[in-house]
C-alpha positions in Angstrom: 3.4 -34.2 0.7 2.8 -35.5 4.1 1.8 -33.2 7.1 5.4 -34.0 8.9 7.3 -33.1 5.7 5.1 -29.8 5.6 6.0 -28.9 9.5 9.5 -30.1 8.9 9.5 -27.9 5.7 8.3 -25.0 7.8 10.9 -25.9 10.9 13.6 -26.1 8.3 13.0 -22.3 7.2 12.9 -20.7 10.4 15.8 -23.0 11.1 17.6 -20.6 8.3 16.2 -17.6 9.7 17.0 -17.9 12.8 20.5 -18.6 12.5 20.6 -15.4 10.1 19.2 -13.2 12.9 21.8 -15.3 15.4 24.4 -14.0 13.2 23.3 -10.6 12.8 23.2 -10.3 17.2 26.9 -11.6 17.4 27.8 -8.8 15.0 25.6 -5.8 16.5 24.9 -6.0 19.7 27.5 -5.6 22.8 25.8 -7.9 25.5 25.6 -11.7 25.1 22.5 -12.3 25.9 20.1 -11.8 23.0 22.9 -13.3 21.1 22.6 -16.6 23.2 18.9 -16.4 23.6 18.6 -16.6 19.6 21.3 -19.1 19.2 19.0 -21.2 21.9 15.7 -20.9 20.1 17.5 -21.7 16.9 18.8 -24.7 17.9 15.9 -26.1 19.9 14.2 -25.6 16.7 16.7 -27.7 14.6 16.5 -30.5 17.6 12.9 -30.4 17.1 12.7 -31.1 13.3 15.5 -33.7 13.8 13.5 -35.5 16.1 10.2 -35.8 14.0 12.9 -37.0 11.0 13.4 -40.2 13.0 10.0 -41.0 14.7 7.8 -40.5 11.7 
C-alpha cells in the first residue's frame, strides 16, 4: 500500500466520523454553530482526500 492510499485510508475514516459526530450536533444541541463548525471540518476533510485522489 502506498503512503497516499494510507493517508487517504486514514482521511476516509475520520471522514465517517466526523459526519457521525455532525449528525449527533444537529440532533442535540440548540445553537447552530458547533453544528456548522463540525459539518465544516468534515467536509474540508473529504475535499482534502478528494484532492490527493486526482494528483497522485
Amino acid at each position: 500500500m502506498k503512503r497516499v492510499d494510507k493517508i487517504r485510508y486514514i482521511l476516509n475514516i475520520l471522514f465517517l466520523v466526523g459526519t457521525v459526530v455532525t449528525i449527533i450536533l444537529y440532533f442535540c444541541t440548540d445553537g447552530g454553530k458547533p453544528f456548522f463548525y463540525a459539518g465544516f471540518i468534515t467536509i474540508a476533510t473529504k475535499v482534502f482526500e478528494y484532492i490527493l485522489r486526482f494528483v497522485y
